[in-house]
C-alpha positions in Angstrom: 29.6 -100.6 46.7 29.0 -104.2 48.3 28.8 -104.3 51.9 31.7 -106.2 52.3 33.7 -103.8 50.1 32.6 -101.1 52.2 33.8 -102.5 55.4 37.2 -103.5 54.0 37.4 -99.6 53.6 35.9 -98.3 56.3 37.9 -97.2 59.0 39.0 -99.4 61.6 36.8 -99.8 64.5 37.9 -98.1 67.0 38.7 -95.0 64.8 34.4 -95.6 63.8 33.7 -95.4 67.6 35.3 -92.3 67.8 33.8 -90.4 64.6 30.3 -92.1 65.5 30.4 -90.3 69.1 31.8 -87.1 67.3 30.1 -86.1 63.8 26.3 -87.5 64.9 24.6 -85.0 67.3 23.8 -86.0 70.7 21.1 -89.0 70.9 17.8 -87.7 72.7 17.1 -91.1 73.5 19.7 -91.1 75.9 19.9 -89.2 79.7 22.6 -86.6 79.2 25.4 -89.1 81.3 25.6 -91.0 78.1 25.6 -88.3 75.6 28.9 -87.4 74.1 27.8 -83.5 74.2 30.3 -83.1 77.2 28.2 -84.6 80.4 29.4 -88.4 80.6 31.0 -90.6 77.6 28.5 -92.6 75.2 28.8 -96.2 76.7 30.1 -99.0 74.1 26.6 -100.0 73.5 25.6 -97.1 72.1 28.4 -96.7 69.7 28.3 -100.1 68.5 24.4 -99.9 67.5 25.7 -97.1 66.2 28.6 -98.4 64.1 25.6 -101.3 63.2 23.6 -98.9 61.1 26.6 -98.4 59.3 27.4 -102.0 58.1 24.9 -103.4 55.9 24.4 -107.0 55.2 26.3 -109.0 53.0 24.9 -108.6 49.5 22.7 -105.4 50.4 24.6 -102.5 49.2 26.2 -100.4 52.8 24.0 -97.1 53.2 26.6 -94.0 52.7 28.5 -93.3 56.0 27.7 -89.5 56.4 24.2 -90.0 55.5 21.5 -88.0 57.5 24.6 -86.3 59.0 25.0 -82.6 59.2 28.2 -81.1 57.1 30.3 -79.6 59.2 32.6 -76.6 57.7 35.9 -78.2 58.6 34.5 -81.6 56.4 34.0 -78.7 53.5 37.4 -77.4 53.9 39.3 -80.6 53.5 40.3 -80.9 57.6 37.8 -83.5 58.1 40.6 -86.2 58.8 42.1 -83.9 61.5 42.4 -85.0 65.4 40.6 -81.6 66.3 37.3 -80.8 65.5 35.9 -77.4 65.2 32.5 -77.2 64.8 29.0 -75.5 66.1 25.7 -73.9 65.2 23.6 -70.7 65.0 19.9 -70.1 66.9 17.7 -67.9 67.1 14.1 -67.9 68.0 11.1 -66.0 68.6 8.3 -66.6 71.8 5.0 -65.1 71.5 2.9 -64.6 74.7 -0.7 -64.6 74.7 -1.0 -62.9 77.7 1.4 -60.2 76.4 4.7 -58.7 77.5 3.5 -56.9 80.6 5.8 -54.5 82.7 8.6 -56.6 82.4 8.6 -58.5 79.7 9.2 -62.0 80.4 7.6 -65.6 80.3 8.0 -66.7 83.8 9.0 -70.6 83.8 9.8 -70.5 80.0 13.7 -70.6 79.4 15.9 -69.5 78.2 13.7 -68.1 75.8 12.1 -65.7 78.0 11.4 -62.8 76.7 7.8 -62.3 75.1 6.8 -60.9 71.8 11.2 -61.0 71.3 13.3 -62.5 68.7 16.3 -63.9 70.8 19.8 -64.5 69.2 20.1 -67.7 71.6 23.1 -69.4 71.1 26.3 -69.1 68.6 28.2 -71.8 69.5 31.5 -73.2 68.3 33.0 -76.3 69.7 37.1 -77.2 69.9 37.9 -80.4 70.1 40.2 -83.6 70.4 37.6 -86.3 71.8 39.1 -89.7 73.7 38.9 -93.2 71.7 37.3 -95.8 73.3 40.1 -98.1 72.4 42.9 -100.2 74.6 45.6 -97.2 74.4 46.3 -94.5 76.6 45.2 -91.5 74.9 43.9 -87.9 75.6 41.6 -85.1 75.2 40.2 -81.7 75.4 36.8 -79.6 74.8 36.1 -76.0 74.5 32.7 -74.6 74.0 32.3 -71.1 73.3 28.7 -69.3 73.9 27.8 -66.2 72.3 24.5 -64.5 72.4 21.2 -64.6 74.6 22.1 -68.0 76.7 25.0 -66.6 78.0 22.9 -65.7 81.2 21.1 -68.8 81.2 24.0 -70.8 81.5 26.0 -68.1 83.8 28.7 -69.3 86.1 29.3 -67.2 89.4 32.9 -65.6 89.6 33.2 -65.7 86.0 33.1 -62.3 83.9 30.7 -61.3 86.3 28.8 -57.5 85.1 31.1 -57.8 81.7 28.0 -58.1 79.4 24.1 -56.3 79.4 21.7 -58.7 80.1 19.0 -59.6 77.7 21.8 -58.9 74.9 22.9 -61.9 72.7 26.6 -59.5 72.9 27.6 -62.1 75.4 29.9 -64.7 76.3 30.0 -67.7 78.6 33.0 -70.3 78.6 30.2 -73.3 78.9 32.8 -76.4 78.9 36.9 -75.9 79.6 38.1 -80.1 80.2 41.1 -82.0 79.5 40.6 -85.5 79.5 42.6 -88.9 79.1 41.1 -92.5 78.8 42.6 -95.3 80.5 42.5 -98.9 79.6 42.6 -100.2 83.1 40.4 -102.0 85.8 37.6 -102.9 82.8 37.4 -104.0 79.8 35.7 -100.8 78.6 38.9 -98.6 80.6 38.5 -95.6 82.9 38.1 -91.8 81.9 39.1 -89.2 83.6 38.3 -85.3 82.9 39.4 -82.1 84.7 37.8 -78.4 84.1 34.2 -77.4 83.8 31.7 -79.4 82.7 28.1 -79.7 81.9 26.6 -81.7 84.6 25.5 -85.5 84.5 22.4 -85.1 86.3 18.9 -85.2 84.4 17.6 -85.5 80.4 18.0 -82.1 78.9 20.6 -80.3 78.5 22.1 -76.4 77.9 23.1 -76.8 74.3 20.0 -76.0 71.8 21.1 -79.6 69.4 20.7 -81.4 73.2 17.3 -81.0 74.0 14.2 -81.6 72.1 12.3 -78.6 72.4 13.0 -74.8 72.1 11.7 -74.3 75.7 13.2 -76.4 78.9 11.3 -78.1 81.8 11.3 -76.0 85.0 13.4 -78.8 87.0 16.2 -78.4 84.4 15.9 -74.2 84.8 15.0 -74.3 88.4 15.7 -77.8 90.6 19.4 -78.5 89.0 23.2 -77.1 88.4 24.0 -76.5 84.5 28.1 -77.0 84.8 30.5 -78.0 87.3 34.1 -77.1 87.8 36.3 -80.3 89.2 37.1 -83.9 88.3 35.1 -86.5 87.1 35.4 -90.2 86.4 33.8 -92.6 83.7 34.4 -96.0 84.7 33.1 -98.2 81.9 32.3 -101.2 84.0 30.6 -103.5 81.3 29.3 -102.7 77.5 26.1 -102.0 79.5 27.1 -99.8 82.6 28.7 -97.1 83.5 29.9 -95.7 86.7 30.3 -91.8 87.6 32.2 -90.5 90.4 33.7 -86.9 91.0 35.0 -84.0 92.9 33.0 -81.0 92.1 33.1 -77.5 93.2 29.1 -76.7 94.0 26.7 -76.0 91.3 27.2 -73.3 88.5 30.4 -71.5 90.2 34.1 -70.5 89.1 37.2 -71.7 91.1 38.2 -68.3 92.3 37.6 -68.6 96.1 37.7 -71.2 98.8 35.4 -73.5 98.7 34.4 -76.6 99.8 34.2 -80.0 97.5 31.5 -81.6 96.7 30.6 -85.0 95.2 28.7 -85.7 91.8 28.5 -89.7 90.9 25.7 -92.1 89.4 25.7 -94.7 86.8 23.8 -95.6 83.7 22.5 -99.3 82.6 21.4 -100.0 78.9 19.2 -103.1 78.0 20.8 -106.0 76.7 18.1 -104.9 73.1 19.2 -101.4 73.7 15.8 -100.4 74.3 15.5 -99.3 77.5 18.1 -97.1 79.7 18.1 -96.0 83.3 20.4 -93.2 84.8 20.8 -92.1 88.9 22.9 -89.1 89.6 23.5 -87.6 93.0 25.0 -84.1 93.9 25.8 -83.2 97.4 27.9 -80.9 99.0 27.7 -77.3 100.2 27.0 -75.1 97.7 26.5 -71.4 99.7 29.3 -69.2 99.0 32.0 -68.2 102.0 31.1 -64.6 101.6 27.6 -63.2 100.8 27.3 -61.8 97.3 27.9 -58.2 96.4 24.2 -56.3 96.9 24.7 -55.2 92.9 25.0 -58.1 91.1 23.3 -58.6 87.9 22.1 -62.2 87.9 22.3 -64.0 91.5 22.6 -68.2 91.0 19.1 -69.7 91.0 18.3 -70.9 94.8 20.2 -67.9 96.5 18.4 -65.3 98.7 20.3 -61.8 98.1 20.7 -60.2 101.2 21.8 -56.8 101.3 22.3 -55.7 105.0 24.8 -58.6 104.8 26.0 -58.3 101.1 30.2 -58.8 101.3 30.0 -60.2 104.6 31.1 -63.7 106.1 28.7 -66.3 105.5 29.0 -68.6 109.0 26.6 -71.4 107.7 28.4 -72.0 104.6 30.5 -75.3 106.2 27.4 -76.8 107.5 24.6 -76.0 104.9 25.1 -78.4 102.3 22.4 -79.3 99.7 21.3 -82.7 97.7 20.1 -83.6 94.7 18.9 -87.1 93.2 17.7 -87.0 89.3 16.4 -90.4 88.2 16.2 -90.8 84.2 14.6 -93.7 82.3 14.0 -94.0 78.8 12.5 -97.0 77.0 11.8 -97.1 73.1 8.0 -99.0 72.4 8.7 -99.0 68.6 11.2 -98.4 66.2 9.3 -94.5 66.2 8.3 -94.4 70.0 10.0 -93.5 72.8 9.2 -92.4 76.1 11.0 -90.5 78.5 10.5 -90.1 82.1 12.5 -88.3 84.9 12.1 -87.5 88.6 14.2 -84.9 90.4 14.0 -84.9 94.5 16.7 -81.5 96.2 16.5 -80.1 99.6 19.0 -77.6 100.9 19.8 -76.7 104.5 19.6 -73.4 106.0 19.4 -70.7 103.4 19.6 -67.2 104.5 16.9 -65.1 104.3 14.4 -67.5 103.3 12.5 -67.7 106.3 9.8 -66.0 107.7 10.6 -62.3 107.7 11.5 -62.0 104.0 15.4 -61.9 103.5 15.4 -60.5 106.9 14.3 -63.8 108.4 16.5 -66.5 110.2 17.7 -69.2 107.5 15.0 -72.1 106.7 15.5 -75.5 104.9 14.4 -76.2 101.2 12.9 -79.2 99.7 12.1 -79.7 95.6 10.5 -81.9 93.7 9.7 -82.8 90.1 8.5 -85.1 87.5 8.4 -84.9 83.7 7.8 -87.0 81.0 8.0 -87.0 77.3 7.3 -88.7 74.3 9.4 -88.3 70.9 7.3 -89.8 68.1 9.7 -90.1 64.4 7.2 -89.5 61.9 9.8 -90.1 58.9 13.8 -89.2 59.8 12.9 -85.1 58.9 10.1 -85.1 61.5 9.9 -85.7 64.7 7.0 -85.0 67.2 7.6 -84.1 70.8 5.0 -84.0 73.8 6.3 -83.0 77.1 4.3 -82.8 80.5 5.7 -81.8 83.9 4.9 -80.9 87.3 7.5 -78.7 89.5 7.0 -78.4 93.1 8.6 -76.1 95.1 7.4 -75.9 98.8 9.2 -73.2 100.4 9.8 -71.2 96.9 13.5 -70.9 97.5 14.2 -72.2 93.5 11.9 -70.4 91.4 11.7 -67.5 94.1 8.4 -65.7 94.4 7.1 -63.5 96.5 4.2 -62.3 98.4 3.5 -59.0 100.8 7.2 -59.8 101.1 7.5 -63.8 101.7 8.7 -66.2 100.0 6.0 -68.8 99.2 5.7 -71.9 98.0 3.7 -73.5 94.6 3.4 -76.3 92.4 4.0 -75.1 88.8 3.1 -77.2 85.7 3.6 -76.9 82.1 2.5 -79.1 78.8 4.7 -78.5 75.4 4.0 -79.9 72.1 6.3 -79.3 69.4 8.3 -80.9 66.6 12.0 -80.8 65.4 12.0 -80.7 61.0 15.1 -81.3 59.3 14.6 -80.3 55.9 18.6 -80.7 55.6 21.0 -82.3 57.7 22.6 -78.9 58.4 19.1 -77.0 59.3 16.3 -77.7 62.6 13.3 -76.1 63.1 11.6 -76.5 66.0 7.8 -75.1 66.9 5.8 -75.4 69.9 2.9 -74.3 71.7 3.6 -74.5 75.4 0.9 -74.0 78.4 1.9 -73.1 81.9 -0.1 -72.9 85.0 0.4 -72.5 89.1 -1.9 -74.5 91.6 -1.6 -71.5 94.3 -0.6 -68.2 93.3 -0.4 -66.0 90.2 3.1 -66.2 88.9 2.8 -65.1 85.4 2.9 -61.4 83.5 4.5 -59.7 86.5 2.3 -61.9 89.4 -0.8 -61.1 88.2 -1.7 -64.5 86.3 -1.9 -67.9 87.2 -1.6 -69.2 83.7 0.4 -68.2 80.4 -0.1 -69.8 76.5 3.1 -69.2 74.4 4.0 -70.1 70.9 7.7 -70.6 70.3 9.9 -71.3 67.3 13.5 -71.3 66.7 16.1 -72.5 63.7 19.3 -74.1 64.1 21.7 -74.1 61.8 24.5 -76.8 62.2 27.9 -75.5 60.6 
């Protein structure tokens, strides 16, 4: 079909915004604020170099819309012109660790596939959704994503179905994103959104959902040094066709709305190059983020940066008011070639007064908290089935009050790094596999196969399938 024939079908534009931000998975080119996986919106740049390698020039003939595209089951069973989408996908993995399982099992630093010598039903996720238009009409939205298996604890939000599954069983389930949303063609050109529920969280590159993140494995400042989802408000003010601005209300990091607490703010903004090669993204989170009340003495899985205290387990906590914590994530990405890219990001948190981390073990008087990280990666497009992935990053944590290790009973403090290589193959649109070999060391103290290593070699692989 001529080009121009094929545009004189295609859908009107704003309708091919809102399918381009919908069908095509997230763009790892982009910090997660501009994804359309559930963090931010895409900004209007990104959708129209999308809706670009669409339209073909006149006389060339206009490559296939869906091409390169996953099928989705709903397309297959004729609903694929409905205003909700349903849609997810299946993986599973398997880590092998050279050092071997040890006493308990795990891969310290390596998440969420953390179990060695185990095959891991990760994620089965399905997505329910109406997504916003970008257009000039009031119009609204909602999301639901549903997480079965493994991940469930990895993305696990405190006061939410707490003890209701075993861990280290993929028989779980985690509510990972509950918004409404509605778009608003007011102030900008571009129009303000606004979205209410819980959220995945704006700050950093990678993200929870397996299709969001290049690699199998995630960084330790993703597992360790940031929040995963939010519960509150949050605004997308699309200031130009280059910038966005973020502001919101949140609840505290990784948390359910069933007690008293305190708001917080989340905000940022993201700038894409007038050649759409280069991005930048700032996100800041502050507010307190203890809990009122000290956490039962038996819970399974505590929120990473908590010390669990049980001579004070149930009790008030009276530093939760005052001990508020902060987190900056700076993202930039810039693509060298049509098949280079190069992602680099650089976290900096400190908390005040957290119980039981100071000197004395959980027995000791509270102590502040500082973090910080750096990571960078490469994603190299071989041919559009192959991509190669390099990841480096160093994660340190002075007073050990994220990744938590101990010695004759204190907390201390390390610098952790790690260095991933790995691919993502598409032999179909529908299908990703995804191997790496991943090497992780500690500058001060042996933190791997129960504490009794300061290094670990792992070899991971998983397959997604996109339904």
């Amino acid at each position: 079909m001529p080009a121009r024939e094929a545009l004189a079908t295609a859908p009107p534009r704003d309708e091919r915004v809102r399918l381009v931000q919908q069908e095509a998975p997230p763009d790892l080119k982009l910090p997660a604020s501009d994804r359309n996986i559930g963090g931010g919106e895409p900004s209007s740049a990104s959708a129209e170099e999308a809706m670009a390698a669409e339209e073909a020039p006149a006389g060339e003939e206009a490559p296939a819309d869906d091409a390169g595209q996953p099928k989705h089951l709903q397309d297959l069973l004729g609903f694929d012109e409905s205003p909700v989408k349903i849609y997810g996908w299946i993986q599973n993995s398997y880590t092998g660790n050279t050092n071997g399982r040890g006493r308990s099992g795990e891969n310290f630093g390596v998440n969420p596939n953390h179990k060695a010598n185990w095959w891991m039903g990760n994620q089965y996720y399905v997505v329910v959704e109406n997504p916003l238009e970008q257009n000039d009409a009031i119009n609204f939205g909602f999301r639901v994503d549903n997480l079965f298996g493994n991940d469930w604890q990895f993305n696990y939000m405190q006061g939410l179905f707490n003890g209701a599954f075993p861990l280290n069983s993929f028989a779980g389930y985690d509510m990972a994103q509950l918004y409404g949303e509605v778009h608003l063609p007011i102030l900008t050109e571009g129009g303000l959104d606004v979205k209410g529920g819980r959220f995945y969280t704006l700050a950093g590159y990678e993200q929870v959902p397996a299709i969001a993140r290049p690699l199998l494995s995630t960084p330790y400042m993703f597992t360790y040094g940031q929040p995963f989802t939010h519960t509150g408000v949050m605004t997308t003010l699309h200031l130009t066709d280059r910038i966005n601005l973020f502001n919101g209300a949140i609840n505290g990091w990784d948390r359910f709305i069933n007690e008293r607490y305190v708001w917080g703010y989340l905000g940022g903004f993201s700038w894409t190059s007038e050649d759409d090669r280069t991005t930048l993204a700032m996100t800041a989170v502050w507010g307190p983020n203890q809990f009122p009340s000290f956490l039962p003495a038996n819970q399974q899985i505590y929120p990473g940066g908590y010390v669990n205290i049980p001579s004070v387990a149930g009790l008030r906590n009276p530093g939760y008011w005052r001990n508020d914590r902060t987190l900056f994530t700076w993202v930039g990405t810039h693509r060298w070639t049509d098949k280079l890219t190069q992602v680099m990001e650089t976290d900096q948190g400190w908390e005040r007064a957290i119980p039981g981390l100071g000197s004395g073990g959980q027995n000791g008087a509270p102590r502040d908290a500082t973090w910080f990280s750096f990571g960078n990666w490469f994603l190299y497009e071989f041919n559009p089935k192959l991509t190669g992935v390099w990841r480096s990053e160093v994660f340190w944590d002075p007073q050990g009050a994220r990744t938590q290790k101990m010695l004759n009973g204190e907390f201390v403090g390390d610098r952790f790094y790690e260095m991933t290589v790995g691919a993502i193959y598409k032999p179909h649109p529908n299908l990703w596999i995804r191997p790496e070999a991943r090497y992780d060391w500690s500058q001060y103290h042996p933190a791997y196969t129960d504490d009794t290593r300061k290094s670990q070699f792992t070899l991971g692989i998983d397959a997604i399938i996109l339904w």
